[in-house]
C-alpha positions in Angstrom: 0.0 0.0 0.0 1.1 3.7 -0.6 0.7 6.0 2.2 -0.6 9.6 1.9 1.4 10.2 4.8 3.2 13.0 4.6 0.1 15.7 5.4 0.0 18.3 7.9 -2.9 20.4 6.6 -5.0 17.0 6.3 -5.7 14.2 9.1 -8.2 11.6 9.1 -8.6 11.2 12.5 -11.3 8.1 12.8 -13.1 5.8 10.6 -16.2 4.5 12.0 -19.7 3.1 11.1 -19.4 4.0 7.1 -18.1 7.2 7.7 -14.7 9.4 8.3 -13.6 12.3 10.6 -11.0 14.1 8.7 -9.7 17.7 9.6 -9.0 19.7 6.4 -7.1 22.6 8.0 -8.6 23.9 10.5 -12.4 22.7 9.7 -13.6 19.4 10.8 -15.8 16.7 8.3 -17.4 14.2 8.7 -18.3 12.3 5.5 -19.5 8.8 4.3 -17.0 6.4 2.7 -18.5 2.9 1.5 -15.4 1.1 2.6 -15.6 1.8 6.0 -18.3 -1.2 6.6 -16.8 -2.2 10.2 -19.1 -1.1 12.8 -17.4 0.9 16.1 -18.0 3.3 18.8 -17.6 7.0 18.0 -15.7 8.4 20.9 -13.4 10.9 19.7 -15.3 13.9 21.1 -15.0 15.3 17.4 -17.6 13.5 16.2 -20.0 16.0 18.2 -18.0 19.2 17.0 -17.6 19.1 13.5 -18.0 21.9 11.0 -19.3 20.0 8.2 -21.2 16.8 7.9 -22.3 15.2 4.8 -25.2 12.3 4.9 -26.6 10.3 2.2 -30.4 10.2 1.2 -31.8 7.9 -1.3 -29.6 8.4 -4.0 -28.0 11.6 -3.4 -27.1 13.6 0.0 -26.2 17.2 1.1 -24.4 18.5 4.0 -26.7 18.3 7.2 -24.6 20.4 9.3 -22.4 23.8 7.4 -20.8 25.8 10.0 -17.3 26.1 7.3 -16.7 28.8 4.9 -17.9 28.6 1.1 -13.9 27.7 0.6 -10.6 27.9 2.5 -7.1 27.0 1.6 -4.4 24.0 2.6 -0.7 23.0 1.9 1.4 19.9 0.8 4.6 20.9 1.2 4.6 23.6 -1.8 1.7 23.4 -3.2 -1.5 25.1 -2.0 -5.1 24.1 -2.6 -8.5 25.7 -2.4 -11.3 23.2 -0.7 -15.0 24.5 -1.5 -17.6 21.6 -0.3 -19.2 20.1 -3.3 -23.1 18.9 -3.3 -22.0 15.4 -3.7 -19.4 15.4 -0.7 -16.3 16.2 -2.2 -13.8 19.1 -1.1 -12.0 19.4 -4.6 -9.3 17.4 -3.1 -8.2 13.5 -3.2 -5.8 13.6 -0.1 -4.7 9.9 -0.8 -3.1 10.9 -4.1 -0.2 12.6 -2.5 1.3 9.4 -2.5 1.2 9.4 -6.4 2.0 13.3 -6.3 5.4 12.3 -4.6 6.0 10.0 -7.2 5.7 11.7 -10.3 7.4 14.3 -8.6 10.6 12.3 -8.1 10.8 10.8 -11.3 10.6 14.2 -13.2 13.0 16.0 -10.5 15.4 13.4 -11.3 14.9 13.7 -15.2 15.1 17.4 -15.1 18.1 17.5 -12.9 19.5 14.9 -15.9 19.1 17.7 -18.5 15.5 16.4 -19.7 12.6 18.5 -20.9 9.5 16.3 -19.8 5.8 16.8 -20.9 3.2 15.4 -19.1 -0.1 14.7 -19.9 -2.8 15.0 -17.0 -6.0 13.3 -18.2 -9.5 13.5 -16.0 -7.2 16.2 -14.5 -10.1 17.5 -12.2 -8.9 20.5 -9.8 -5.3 19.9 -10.9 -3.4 18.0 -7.3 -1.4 16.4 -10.1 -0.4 19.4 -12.5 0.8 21.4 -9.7 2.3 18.5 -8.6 4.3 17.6 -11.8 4.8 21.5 -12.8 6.4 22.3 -9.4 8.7 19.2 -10.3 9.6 20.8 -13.5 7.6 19.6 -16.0 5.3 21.1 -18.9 2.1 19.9 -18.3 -1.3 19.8 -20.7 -4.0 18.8 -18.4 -7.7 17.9 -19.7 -10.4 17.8 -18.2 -14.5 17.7 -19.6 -15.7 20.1 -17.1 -14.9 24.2 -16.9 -15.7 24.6 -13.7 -12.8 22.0 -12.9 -10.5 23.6 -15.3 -10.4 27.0 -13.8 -10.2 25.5 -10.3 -6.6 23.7 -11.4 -5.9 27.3 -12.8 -6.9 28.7 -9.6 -4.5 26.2 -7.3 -1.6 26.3 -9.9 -2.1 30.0 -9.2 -2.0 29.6 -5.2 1.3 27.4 -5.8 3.0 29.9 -7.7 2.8 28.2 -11.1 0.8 30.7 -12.3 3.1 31.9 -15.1 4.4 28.0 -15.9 4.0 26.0 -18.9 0.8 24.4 -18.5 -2.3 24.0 -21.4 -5.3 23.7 -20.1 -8.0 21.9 -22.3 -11.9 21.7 -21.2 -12.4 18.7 -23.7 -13.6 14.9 -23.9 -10.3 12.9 -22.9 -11.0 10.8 -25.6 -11.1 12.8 -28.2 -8.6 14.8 -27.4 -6.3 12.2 -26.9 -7.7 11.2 -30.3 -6.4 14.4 -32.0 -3.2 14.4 -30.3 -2.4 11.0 -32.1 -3.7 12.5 -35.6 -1.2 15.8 -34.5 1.5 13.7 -33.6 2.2 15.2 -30.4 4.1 13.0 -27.7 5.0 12.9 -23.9 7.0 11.8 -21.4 4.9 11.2 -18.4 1.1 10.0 -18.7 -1.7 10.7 -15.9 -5.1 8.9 -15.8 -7.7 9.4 -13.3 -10.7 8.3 -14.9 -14.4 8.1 -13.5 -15.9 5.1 -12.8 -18.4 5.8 -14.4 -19.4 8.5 -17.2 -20.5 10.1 -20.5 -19.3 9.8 -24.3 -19.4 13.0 -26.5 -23.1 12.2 -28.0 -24.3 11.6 -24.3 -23.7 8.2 -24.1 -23.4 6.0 -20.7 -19.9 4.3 -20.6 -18.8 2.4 -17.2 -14.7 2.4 -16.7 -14.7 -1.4 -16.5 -15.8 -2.1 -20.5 -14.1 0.8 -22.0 -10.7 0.4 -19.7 -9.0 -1.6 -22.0 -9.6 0.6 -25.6 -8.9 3.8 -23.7 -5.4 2.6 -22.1 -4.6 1.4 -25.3 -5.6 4.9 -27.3 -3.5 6.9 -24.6 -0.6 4.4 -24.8 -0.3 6.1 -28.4 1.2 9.5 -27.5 3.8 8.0 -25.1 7.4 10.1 -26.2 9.8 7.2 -27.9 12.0 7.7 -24.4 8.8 7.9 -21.6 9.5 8.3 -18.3 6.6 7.3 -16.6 2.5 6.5 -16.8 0.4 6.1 -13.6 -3.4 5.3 -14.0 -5.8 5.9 -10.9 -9.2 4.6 -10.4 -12.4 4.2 -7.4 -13.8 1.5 -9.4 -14.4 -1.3 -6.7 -14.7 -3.9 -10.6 -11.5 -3.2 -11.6 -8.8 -4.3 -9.5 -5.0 -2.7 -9.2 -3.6 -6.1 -10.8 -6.3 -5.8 -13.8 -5.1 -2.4 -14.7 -1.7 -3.5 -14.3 -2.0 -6.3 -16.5 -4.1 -3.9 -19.7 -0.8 -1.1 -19.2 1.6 -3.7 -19.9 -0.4 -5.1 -22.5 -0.5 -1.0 -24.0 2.4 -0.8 -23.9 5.5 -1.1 -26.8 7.5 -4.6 -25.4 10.4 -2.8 -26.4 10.4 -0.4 -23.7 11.7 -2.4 -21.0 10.2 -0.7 -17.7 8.8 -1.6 -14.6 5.4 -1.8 -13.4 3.8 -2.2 -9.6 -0.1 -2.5 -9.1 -1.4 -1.4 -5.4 -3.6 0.0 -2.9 -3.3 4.0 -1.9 -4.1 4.2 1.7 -4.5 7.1 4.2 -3.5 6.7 8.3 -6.1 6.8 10.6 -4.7 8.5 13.5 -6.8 7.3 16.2 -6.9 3.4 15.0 -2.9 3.2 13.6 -4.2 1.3 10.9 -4.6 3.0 6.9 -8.0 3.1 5.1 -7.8 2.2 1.6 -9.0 4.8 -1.0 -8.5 4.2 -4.3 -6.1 1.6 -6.3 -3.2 2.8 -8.6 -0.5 1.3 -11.5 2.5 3.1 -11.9 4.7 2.0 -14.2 8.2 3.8 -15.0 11.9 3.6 -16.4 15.1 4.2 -14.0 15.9 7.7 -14.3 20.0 7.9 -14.6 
């Protein structure tokens, strides 16, 4: 498992009875996580004094109890973030992907420090955690993403981070077919991100579910890797398909010929009051030895 352990801004404190107690700066949430299915008493006095707390009803939910501001601000390390609480319980943040931020920000330090000029490719790019992450390293980054709203909120954060001014395109397109006229382009890069829903919409309105269009859209993207990559990382929430299934389709993507390594796991986030990590999400990184 990689640990998101390396927060001081974030903390999930407990994980009890389907939901979690996190403190996102100085604001407290409680918010419902399906994998918490272990039942357990709620003593933390916390659990009585949070600012936000998110229930589900029928098929939706909304925040039962709003004491916190419409948005507020945290760190990791450099990079800064701005947290507004969405309708469907999100912040705008994925706190377990710092793990994979400190990855791809390794691997491109390294290259850079070689003398490389890497391009990345952020894809389902949401609020950005990953473009700030890989621009801070050094990279360019194009990062795509269908919604607007989304796209000016990674504008926003690179902004907050001080990459304001950085080489960075950002594209409010289907990934698909953008990805689609970057092979007809020719256009190449050196470090591939995927973080796509589980579930979703094609371009005529379509209902696609990650686990029966995985396989063509892996292989679509493995298309504009550079002829020297350094690196492609794919993310997903989908409970159907497992970190070893998307680690078997990358390798099967990509060229033989490249020769790198791959590693299929669990991201996980410490609970403080248990010692023990929840797991929130699945990842595949694969890479090649930077020299």
């Amino acid at each position: 498992m990689w640990k998101a352990d390396k927060w001081q801004d974030y903390e999930l404190i407990d994980a009890q009875d389907g939901e979690r107690l996190e403190r996102w700066g100085d604001y407290i949430l409680i918010r419902p996580d399906p994998q918490i299915i272990w039942k357990g008493e709620k003593k933390d006095p916390r659990w009585k004094k949070a600012h936000g707390v998110y229930r589900r009803v029928g098929g939706g939910g909304s925040w039962v109890v709003n004491k916190m501001p419409e948005e507020w601000c945290v760190n990791y390390g450099d990079f800064t973030f701005k947290l507004r609480p969405m309708g469907f319980k999100h912040t705008g943040l994925f706190p377990e992907q710092a793990a994979n931020w400190d990855w791809t920000g390794d691997l491109i330090r390294r290259a850079v420090a070689g003398g490389r000029e890497i391009k990345v490719l952020n894809l389902f790019a949401y609020t950005g955690g990953a473009t700030v992450a890989a621009s801070v390293a050094g990279a360019s980054v194009c990062h795509v993403d269908a919604s607007k709203g989304m796209t000016n909120a990674a504008k926003e954060n690179m902004k907050l981070s001080g990459r304001e001014d950085a080489p960075c395109r950002y594209i409010v397109d289907d990934c698909r077919k953008f990805v689609e006229r970057e092979i007809r382009r020719g256009n190449k890069y050196d470090g591939i991100i995927m973080d796509p829903p589980s579930y979703g919409r094609g371009p005529g309105g379509e209902v696609w579910k990650l686990e029966d269009c995985a396989a063509d859209l892996i292989n679509l993207t493995a298309q504009v890797l550079s002829d020297d990559p350094l690196f492609f990382l794919i993310n997903s929430y989908t409970t159907g398909l497992s970190p070893s299934t998307m680690q078997y389709l990358l390798s099967l993507a990509l060229p033989k010929h490249l020769n790198g390594q791959s590693e299929a796991g669990e991201l996980g986030i410490p609970v403080t009051n248990s010692g023990l990590a929840l797991p929130a999400g699945a990842s595949v990184r694969w890479w090649r030895d930077v020299e």
